[in-house]
N, C-alpha and C positions, 0 to 999 in steps of 0.2 A: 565732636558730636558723638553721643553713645546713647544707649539706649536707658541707659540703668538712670542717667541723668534725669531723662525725660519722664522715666516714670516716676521718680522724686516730685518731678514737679508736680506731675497731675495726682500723683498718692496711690497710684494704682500697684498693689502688691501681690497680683492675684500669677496666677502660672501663665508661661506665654511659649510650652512647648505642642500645644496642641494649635492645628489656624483651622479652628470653628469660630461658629455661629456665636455660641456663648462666651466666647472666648472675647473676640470682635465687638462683642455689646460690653463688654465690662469696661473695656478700654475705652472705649469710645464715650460711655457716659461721664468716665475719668474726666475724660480730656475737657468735658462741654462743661463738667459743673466746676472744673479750676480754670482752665483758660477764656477771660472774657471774647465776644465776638467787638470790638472795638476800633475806632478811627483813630484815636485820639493823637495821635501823632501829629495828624493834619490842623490840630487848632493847638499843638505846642511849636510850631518850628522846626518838625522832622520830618525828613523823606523815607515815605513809606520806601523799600526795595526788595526783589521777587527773590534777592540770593538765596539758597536753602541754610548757608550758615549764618548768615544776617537776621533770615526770620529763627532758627533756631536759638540764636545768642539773646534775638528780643524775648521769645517766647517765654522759655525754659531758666535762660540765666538770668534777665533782668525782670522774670514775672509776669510780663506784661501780656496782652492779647493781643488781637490781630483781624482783619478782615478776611474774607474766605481766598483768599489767594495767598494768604499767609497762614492761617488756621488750618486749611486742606489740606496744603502744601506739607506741612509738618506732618499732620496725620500716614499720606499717603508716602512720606519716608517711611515712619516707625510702621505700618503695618506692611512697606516691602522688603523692610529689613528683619520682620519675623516672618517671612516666608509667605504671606499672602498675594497672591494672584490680582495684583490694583493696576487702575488705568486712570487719566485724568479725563472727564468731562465739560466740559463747553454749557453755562446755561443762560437764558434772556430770561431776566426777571419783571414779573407784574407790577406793573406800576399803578396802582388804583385809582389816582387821582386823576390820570389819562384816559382810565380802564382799559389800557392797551399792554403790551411786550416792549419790553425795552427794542432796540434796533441793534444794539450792540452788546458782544457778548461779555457780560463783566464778572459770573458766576462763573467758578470753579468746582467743581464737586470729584468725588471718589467714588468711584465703580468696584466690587470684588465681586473677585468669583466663587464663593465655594460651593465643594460638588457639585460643580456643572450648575451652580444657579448662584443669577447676577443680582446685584445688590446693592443698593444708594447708599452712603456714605458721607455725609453732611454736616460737619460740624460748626458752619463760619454762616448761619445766618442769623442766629440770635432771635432772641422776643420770642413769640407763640412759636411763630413758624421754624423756629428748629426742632429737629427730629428730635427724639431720643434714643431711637432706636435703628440698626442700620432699615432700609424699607428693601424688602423684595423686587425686583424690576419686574411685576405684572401688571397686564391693565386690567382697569375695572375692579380692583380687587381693595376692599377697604381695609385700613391697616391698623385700628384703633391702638392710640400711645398716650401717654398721660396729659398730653400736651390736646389733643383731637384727635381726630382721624383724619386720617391721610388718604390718599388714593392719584395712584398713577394713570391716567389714561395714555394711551397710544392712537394717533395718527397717522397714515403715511410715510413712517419711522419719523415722526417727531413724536415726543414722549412731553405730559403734560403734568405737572404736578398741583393736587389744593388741595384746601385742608378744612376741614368743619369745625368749627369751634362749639363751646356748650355757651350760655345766659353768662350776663356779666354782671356781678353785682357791684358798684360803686358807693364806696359809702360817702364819699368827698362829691356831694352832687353838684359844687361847682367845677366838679374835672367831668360830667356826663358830660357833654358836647365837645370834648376836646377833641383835635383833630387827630389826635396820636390813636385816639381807640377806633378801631376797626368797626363798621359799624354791620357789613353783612356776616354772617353766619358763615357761610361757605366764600372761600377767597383765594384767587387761583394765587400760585408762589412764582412758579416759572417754569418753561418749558427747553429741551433739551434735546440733543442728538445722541446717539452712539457712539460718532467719529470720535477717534481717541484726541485728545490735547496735550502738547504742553505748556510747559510754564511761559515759554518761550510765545504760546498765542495770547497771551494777557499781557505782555508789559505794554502797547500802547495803553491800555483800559488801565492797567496802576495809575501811569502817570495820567491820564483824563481826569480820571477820579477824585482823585487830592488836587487837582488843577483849575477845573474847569468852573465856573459860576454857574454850568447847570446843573453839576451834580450834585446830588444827595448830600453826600458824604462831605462838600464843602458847606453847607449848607446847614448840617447841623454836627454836633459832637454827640457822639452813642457811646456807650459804656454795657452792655447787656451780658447779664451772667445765670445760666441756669443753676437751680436747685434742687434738692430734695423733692420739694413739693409745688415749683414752679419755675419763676425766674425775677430776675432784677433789670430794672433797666434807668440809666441815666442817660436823658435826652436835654441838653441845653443844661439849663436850673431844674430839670421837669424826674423825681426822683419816680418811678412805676414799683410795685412790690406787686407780684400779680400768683395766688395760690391756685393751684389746680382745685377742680373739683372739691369745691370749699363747700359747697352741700350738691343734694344730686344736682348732675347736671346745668352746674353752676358754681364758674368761676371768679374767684375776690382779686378786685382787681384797687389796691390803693397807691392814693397820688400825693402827694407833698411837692411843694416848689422849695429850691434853696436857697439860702444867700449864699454870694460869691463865697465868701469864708468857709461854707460849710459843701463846698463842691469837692477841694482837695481831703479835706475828712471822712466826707462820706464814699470816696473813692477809695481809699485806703480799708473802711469799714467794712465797706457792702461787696467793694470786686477784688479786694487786696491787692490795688495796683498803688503803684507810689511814682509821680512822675517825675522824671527829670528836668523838666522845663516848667514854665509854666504853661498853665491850660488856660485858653481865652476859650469860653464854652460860647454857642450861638447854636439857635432853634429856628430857624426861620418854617413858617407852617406849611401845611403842604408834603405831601410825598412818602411821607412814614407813618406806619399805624404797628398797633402792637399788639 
């Protein structure tokens, strides 16, 4: 494992002796627009596992992405290995179709410190709701990023995260009522503690994850990759291209379904992943919006 590898991967050529702000963003958007937020493991015959040389060998050497327990994980090596001030977080993610918090804590996030002020760190949630930018830990304060606006509230030391979206333009208006698209404006993401974590408080939740017929992540195959000016997302056959701020305050959001054939191609095209098995993809409805 080295550094110099990692940043091959994600293209990031920029200086990495100073551990600022600006510093911290450039890497970070590195990492979100080359490394997919992806399951895909769980519908080829692979076990997902929390090692840090396991996700680093997946990541880095064989291209591929990862879920935020593997996508974090990696980050909050390479920015403690340049000298930044990181902690793991613990977070229960909104589940819409419940309108309620998850029960169990399956999110993993990155805290930094610098000069004395703390800072979110998120790169493993994919579709709208990933950041771009690390977020301030304040409440009430709104955070505008190409993606929406953000904002952290605080409770009783539980900290609360959502996000505002702008109009959606669809031009495929047999995808308007799909269930993938988000349909309020404002959508809480998930809420969080302080208490440090580690890796070590997610392996039950790995293995639930990829296991269990109630979750998400068995339930359908995701592929999601941010961009320049948006992100990509492959759910099931369901291909998403979704442009920021495609006119004011309104984002283009188009849909294609694929055939089987054209799943491993457009994986290869759209996230640069190439997989080793085969992929059996599944969308069962319900539970994800984008």
């Amino acid at each position: 494992m080295n550094l110099e590898e990692y940043f091959a991967r994600t293209g990031y050529k920029g200086s990495t002796e100073k551990q600022d702000l600006e510093t911290l963003t450039d890497i970070f958007q590195h990492h979100i627009r080359a490394v997919p937020f992806e399951n895909l493991s769980i519908h080829c015959g692979e076990k997902i596992t929390l090692e840090l040389e396991h996700v680093y060998n997946k990541i880095v050497r064989r291209k591929r992405g990862g879920w935020c327990m593997e996508n974090n994980q990696l980050l909050g090596w390479v920015l403690k290995s340049l000298g930044y001030d990181t902690s793991f977080l613990g977070a229960y993610v909104f589940n819409p179709h419940q309108n309620a918090y998850a029960t169990l804590m399956t999110h993993l996030v990155v805290k930094v410190v610098i000069d004395g002020k703390a800072y979110i760190v998120d790169g493993g949630f994919g579709v709208s709701y990933q950041m771009w930018q690390p977020m301030e830990l304040v409440s009430g304060k709104d955070q505008p990023q190409a993606p929406g606006v953000f904002r952290f509230t605080e409770k009783n030391g539980v900290w609360y995260l959502e996000k505002t979206r702008r109009k959606q333009y669809i031009p495929n208006q047999s995808f308007s009522n799909s269930d993938l698209l988000e349909k309020k404006e404002c959508r809480k993401v998930y809420m969080f503690s302080l208490e440090p974590r580690t890796v070590e408080d997610f392996r039950f939740q790995c293995t639930y994850l990829q296991t269990s017929p109630d979750s998400l992540f068995t339930k359908k195959s995701i592929c999601t990759l941010q961009t320049t000016d948006g992100f990509r997302a492959l759910i099931g056959w369901t291909l998403a291209e979704t442009t920021y701020n495609y006119k004011e305050n309104m984002d283009l959001v188009e849909f294609v379904t694929l055939e089987d054939e054209e799943v491993e191609k457009t994986l290869k095209e759209k996230f640069n992943i190439t997989l080793e098995r085969n992929l059996v993809p599944i969308n069962v409805k319900g539970s994800y919006t984008i």
